[in-house]
BAMI-716052 format. One record per residue: y, z, x of N, C-alpha, C, O in turn; residue number from 1; residue in three letters. Coordinates in steps of 0.02 Angstrom, whole numbers, m for minus. Example, Ala and Ser with C-alpha at 12.3 -4.5 7.8 and 13.67 -1.06 7.14 Angstrom:
BEGIN
<node n_y="m284" n_z="390" n_x="660" ca_y="m225" ca_z="390" ca_x="615" c_y="m165" c_z="390" c_x="660" o_y="m166" o_z="423" o_x="712" n="1" res="ALA"/>
<node n_y="m112" n_z="354" n_x="642" ca_y="m53" ca_z="357" ca_x="684" c_y="2" c_z="394" c_x="645" o_y="57" o_z="402" o_x="670" n="2" res="SER"/>
! end
This chain:
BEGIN
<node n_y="5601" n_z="13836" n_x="2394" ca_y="5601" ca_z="13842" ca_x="2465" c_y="5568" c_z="13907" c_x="2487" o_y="5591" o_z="13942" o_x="2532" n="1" res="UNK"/>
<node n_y="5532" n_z="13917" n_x="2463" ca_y="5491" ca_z="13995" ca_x="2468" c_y="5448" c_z="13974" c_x="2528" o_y="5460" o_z="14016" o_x="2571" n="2" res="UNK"/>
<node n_y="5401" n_z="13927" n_x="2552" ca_y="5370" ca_z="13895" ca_x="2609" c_y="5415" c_z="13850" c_x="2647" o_y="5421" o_z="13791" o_x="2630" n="3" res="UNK"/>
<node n_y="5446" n_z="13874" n_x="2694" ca_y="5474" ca_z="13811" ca_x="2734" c_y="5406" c_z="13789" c_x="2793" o_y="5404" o_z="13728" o_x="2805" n="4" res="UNK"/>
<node n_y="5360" n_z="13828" n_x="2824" ca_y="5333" ca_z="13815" ca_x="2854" c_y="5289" c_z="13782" c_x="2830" o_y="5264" o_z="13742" o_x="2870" n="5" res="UNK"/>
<node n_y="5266" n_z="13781" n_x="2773" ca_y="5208" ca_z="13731" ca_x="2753" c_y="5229" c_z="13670" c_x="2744" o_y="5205" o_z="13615" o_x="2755" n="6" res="UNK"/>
<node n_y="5290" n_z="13693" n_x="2718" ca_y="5339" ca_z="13600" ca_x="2695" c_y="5352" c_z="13566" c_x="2759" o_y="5341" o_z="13506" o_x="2766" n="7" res="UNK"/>
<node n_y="5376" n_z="13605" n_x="2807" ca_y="5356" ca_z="13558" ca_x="2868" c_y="5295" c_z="13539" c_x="2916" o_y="5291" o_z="13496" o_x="2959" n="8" res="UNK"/>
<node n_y="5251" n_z="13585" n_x="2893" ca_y="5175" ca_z="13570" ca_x="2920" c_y="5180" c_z="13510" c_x="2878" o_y="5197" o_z="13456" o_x="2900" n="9" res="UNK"/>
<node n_y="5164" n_z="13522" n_x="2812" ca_y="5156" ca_z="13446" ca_x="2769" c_y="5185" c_z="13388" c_x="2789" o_y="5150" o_z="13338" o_x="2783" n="10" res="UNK"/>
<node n_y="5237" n_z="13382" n_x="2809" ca_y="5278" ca_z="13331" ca_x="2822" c_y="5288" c_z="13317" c_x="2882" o_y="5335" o_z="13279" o_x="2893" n="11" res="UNK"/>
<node n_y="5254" n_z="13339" n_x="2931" ca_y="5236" ca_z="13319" ca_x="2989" c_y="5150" c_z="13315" c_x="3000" o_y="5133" o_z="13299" o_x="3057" n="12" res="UNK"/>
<node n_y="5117" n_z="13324" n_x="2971" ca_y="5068" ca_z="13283" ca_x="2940" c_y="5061" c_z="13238" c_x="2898" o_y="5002" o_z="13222" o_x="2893" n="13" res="UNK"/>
<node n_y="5102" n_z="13204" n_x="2858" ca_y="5126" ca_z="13135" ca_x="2843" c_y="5168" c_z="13090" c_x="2885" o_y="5164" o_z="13029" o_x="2884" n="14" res="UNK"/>
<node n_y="5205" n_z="13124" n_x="2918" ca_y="5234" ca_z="13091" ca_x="2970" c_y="5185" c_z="13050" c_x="3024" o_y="5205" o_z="12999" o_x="3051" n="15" res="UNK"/>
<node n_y="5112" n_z="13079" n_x="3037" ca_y="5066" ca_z="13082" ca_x="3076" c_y="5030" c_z="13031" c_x="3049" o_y="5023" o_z="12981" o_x="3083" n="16" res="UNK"/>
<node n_y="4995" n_z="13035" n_x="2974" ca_y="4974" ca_z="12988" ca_x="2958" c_y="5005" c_z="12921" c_x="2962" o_y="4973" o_z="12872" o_x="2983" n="17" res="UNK"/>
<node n_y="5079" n_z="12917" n_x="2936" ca_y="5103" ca_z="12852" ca_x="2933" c_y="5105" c_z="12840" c_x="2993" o_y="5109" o_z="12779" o_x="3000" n="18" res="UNK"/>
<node n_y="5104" n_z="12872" n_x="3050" ca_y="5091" ca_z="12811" ca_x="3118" c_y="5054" c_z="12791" c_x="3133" o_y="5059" o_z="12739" o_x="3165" n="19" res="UNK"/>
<node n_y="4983" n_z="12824" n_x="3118" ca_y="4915" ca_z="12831" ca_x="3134" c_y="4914" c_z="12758" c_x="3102" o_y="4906" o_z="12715" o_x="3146" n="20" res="UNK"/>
<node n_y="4920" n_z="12735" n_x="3044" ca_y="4900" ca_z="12699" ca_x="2993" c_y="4954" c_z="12650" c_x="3004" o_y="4946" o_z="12600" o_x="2969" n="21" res="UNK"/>
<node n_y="5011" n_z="12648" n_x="3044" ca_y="5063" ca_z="12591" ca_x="3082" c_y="5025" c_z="12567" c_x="3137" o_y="5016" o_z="12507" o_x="3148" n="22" res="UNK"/>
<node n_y="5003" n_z="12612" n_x="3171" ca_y="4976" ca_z="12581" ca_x="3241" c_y="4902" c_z="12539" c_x="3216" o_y="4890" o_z="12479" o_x="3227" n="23" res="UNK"/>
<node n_y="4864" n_z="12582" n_x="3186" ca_y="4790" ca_z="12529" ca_x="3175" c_y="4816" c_z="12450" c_x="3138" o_y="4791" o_z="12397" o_x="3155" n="24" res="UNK"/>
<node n_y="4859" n_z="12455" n_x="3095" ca_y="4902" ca_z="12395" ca_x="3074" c_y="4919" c_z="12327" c_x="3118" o_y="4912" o_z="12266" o_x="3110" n="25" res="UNK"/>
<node n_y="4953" n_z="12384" n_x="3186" ca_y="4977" ca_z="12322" ca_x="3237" c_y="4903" c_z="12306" c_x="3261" o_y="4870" o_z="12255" o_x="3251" n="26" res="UNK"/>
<node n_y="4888" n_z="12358" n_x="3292" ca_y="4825" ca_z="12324" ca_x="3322" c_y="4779" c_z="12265" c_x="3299" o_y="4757" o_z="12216" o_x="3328" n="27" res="UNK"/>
<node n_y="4773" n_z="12292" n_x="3229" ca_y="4723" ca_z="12234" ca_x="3185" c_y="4749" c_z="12172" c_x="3195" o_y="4714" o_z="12124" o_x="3211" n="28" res="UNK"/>
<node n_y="4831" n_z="12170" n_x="3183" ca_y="4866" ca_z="12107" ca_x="3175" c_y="4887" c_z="12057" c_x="3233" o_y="4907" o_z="11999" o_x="3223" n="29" res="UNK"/>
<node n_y="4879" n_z="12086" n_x="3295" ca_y="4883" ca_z="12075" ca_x="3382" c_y="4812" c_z="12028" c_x="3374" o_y="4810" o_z="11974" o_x="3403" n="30" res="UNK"/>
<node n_y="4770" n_z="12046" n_x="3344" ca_y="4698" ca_z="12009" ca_x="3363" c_y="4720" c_z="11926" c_x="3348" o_y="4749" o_z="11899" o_x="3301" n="31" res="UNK"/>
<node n_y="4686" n_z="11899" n_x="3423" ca_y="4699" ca_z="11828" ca_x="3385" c_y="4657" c_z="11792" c_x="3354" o_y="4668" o_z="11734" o_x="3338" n="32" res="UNK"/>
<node n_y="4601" n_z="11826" n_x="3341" ca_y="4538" ca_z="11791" ca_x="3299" c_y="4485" c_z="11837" c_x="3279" o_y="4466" o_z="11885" o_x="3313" n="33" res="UNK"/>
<node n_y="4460" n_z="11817" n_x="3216" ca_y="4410" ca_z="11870" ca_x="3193" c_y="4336" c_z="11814" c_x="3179" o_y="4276" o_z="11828" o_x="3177" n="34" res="UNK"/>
<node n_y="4356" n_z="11778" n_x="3175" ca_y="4262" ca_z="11731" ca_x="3187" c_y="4285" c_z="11676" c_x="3237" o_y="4336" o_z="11674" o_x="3271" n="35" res="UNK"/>
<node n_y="4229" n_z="11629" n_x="3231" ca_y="4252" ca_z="11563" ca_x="3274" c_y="4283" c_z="11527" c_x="3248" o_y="4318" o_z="11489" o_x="3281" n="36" res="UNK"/>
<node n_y="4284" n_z="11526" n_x="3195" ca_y="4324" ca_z="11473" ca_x="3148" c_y="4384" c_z="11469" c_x="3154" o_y="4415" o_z="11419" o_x="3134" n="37" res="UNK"/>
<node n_y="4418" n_z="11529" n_x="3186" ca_y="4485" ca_z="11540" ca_x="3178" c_y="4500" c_z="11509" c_x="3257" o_y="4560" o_z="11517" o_x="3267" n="38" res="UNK"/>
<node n_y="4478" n_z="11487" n_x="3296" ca_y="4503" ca_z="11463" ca_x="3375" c_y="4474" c_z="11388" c_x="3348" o_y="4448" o_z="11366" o_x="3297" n="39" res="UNK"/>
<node n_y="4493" n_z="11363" n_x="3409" ca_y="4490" ca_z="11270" ca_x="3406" c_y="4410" c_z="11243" c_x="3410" o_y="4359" o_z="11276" o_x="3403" n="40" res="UNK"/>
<node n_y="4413" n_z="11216" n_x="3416" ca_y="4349" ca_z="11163" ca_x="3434" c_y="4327" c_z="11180" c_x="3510" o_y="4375" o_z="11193" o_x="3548" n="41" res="UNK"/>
<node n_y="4287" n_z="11182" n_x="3528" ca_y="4268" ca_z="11202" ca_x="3565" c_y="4285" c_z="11256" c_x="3622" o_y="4279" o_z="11253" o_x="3683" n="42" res="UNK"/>
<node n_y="4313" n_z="11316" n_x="3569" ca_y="4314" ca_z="11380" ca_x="3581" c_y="4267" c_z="11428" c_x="3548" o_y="4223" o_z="11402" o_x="3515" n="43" res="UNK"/>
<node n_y="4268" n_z="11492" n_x="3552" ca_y="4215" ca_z="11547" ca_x="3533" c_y="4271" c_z="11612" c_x="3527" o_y="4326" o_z="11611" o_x="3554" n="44" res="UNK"/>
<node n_y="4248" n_z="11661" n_x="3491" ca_y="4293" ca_z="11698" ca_x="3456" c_y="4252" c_z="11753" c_x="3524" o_y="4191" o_z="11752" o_x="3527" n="45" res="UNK"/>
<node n_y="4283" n_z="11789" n_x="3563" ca_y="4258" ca_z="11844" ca_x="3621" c_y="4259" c_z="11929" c_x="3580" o_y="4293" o_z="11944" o_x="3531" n="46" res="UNK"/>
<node n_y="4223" n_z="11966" n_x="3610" ca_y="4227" ca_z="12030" ca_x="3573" c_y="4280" c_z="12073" c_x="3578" o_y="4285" o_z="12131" o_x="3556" n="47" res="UNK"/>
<node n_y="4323" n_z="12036" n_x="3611" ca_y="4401" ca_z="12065" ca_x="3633" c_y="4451" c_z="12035" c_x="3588" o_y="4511" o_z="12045" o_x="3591" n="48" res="UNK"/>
<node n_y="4405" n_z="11983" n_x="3529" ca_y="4458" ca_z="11963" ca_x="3465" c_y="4509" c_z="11918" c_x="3504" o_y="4568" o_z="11913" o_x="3487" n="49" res="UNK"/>
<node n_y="4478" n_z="11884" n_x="3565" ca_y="4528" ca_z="11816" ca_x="3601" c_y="4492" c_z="11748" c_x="3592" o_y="4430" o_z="11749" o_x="3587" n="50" res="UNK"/>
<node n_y="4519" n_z="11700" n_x="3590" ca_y="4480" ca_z="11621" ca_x="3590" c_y="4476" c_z="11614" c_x="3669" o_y="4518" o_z="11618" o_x="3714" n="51" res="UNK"/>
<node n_y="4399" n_z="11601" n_x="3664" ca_y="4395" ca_z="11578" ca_x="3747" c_y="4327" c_z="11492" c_x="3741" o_y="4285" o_z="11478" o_x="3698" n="52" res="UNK"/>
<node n_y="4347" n_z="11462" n_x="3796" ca_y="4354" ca_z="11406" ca_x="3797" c_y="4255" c_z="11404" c_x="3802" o_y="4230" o_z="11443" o_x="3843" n="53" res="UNK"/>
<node n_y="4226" n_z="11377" n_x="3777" ca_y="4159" ca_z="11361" ca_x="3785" c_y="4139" c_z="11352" c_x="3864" o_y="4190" o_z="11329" o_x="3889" n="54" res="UNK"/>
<node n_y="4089" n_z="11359" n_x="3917" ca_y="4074" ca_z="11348" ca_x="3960" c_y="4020" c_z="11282" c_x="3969" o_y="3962" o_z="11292" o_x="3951" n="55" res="UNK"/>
<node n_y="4034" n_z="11225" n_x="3993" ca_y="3990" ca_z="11188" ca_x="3988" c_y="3929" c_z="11197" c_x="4040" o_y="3944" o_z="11196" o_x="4099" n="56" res="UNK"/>
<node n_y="3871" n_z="11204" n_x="4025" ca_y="3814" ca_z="11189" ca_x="4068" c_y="3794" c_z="11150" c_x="4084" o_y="3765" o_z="11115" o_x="4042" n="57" res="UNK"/>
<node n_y="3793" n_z="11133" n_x="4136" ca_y="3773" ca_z="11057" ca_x="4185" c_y="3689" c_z="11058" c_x="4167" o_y="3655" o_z="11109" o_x="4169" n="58" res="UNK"/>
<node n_y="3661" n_z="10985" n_x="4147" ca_y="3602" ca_z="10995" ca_x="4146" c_y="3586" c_z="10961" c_x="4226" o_y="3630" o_z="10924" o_x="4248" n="59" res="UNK"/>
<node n_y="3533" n_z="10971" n_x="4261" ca_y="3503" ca_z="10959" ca_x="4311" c_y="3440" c_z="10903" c_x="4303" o_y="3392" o_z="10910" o_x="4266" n="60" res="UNK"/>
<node n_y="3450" n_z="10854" n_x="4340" ca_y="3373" ca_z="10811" ca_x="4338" c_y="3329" c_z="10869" c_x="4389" o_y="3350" o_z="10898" o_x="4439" n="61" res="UNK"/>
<node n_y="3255" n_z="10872" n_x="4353" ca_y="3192" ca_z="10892" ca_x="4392" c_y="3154" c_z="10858" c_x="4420" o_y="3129" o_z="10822" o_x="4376" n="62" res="UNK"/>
<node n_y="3129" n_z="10844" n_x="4478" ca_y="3077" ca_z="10778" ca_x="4472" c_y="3010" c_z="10824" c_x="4509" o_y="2997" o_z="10854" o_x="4561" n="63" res="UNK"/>
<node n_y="2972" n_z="10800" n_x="4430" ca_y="2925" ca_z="10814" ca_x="4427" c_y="2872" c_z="10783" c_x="4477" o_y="2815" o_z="10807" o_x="4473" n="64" res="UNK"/>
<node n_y="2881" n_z="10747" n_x="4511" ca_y="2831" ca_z="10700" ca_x="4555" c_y="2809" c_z="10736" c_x="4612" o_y="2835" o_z="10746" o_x="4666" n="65" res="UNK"/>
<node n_y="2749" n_z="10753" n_x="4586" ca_y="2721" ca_z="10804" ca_x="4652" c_y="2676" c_z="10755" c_x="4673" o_y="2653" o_z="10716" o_x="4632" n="66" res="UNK"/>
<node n_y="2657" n_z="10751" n_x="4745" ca_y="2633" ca_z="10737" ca_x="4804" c_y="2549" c_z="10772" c_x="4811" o_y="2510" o_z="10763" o_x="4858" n="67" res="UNK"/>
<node n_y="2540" n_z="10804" n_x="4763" ca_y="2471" ca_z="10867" ca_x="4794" c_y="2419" c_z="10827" c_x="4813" o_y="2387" o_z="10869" o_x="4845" n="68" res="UNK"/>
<node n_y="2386" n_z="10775" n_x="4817" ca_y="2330" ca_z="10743" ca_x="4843" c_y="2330" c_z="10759" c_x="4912" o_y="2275" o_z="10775" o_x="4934" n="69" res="UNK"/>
<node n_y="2384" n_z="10759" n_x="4957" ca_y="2362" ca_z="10802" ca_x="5025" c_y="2351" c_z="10862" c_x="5026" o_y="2349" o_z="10884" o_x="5083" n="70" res="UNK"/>
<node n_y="2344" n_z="10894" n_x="4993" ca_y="2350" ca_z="10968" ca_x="4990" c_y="2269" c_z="10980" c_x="4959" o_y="2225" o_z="11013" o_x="4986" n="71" res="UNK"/>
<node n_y="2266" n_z="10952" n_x="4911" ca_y="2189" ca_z="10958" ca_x="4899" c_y="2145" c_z="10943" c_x="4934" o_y="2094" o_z="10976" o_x="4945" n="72" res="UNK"/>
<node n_y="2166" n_z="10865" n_x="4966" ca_y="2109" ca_z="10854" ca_x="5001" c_y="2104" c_z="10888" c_x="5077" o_y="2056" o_z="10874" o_x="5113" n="73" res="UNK"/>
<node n_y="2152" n_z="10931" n_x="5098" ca_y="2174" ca_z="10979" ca_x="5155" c_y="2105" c_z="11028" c_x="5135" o_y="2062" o_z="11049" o_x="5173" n="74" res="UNK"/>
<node n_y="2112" n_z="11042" n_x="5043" ca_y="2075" ca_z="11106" ca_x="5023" c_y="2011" c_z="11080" c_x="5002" o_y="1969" o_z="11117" o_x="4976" n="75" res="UNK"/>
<node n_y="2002" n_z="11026" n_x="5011" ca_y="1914" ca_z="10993" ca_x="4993" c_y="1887" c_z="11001" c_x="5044" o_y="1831" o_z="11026" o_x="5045" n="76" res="UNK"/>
<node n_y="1924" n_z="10979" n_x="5109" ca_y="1888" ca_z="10977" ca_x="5184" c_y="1885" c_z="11040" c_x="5202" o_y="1842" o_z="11051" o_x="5244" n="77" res="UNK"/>
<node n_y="1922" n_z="11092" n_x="5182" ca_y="1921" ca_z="11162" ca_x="5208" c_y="1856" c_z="11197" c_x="5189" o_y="1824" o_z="11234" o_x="5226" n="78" res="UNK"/>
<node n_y="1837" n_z="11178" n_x="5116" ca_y="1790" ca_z="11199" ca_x="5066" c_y="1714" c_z="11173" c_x="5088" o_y="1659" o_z="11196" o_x="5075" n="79" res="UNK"/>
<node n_y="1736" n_z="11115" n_x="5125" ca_y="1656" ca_z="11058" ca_x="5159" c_y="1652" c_z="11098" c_x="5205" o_y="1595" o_z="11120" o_x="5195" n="80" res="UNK"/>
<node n_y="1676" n_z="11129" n_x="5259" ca_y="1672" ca_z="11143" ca_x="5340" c_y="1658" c_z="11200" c_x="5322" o_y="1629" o_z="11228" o_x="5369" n="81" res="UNK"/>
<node n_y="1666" n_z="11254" n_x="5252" ca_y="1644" ca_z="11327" ca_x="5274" c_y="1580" c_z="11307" c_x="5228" o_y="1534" o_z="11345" o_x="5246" n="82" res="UNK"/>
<node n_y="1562" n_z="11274" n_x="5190" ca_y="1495" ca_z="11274" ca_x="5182" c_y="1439" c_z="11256" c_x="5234" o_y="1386" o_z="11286" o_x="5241" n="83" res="UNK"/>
<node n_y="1467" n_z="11187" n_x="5276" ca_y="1404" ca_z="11201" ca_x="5323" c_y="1399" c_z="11245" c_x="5369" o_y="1348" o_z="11248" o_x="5403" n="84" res="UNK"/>
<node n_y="1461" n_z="11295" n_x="5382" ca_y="1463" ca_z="11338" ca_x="5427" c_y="1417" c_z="11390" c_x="5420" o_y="1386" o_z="11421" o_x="5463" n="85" res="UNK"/>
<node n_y="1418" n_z="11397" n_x="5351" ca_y="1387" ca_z="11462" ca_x="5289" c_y="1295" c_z="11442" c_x="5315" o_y="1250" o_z="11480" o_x="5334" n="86" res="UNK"/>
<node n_y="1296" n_z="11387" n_x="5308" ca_y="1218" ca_z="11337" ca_x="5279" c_y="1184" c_z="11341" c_x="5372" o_y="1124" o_z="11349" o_x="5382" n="87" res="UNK"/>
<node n_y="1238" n_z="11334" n_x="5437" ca_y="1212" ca_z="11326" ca_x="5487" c_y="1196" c_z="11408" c_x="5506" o_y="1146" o_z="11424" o_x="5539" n="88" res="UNK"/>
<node n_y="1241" n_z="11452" n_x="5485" ca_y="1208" ca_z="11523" ca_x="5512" c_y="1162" c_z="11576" c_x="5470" o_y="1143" o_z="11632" o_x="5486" n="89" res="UNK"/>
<node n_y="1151" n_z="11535" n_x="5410" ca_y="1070" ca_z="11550" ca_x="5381" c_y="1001" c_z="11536" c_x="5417" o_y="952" o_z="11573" o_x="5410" n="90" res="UNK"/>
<node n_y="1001" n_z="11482" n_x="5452" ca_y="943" ca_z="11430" ca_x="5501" c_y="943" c_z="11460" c_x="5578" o_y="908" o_z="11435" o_x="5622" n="91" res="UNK"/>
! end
């Protein structure tokens, strides 16, 4: 007993570790999942170590059916009228 102060520094630095090394314990063991495998079928393992439920994405019909033949021919006649416009103020 020649050090009492070190013997209790020591031993309240083991005291310290063993909680340190209790608490990361619980924590690890609180997780409810560590890949996907571990949640159900159509769940996903979250970075918060919880099973969360897949989100389904609605697919959408597109309809592709464009109309442009008025639009061109809007831009053919536009394209006729500035040429002879071009062609009448050369003469």
């Amino acid at each position: 007993m020649m050090n009492k102060k070190a013997n209790v520094a020591l031993a309240l630095l083991a005291v310290i570790v063993v909680v340190i090394i209790l608490y990361l314990i619980l924590i690890n063991a609180l997780k409810e999942c560590r890949q996907d495998s571990q949640c159900g079928e159509g769940s996903y393992c979250g970075s918060d170590f919880r099973c969360h439920e897949m989100k389904v994405i609605q697919k959408s019909v597109i309809n592709n059916e464009y109309h442009l033949w008025k639009a061109s021919f809007v831009i053919g006649i536009a394209i006729i009228i500035a040429a002879i416009i071009l062609r009448l103020r050369r003469q």
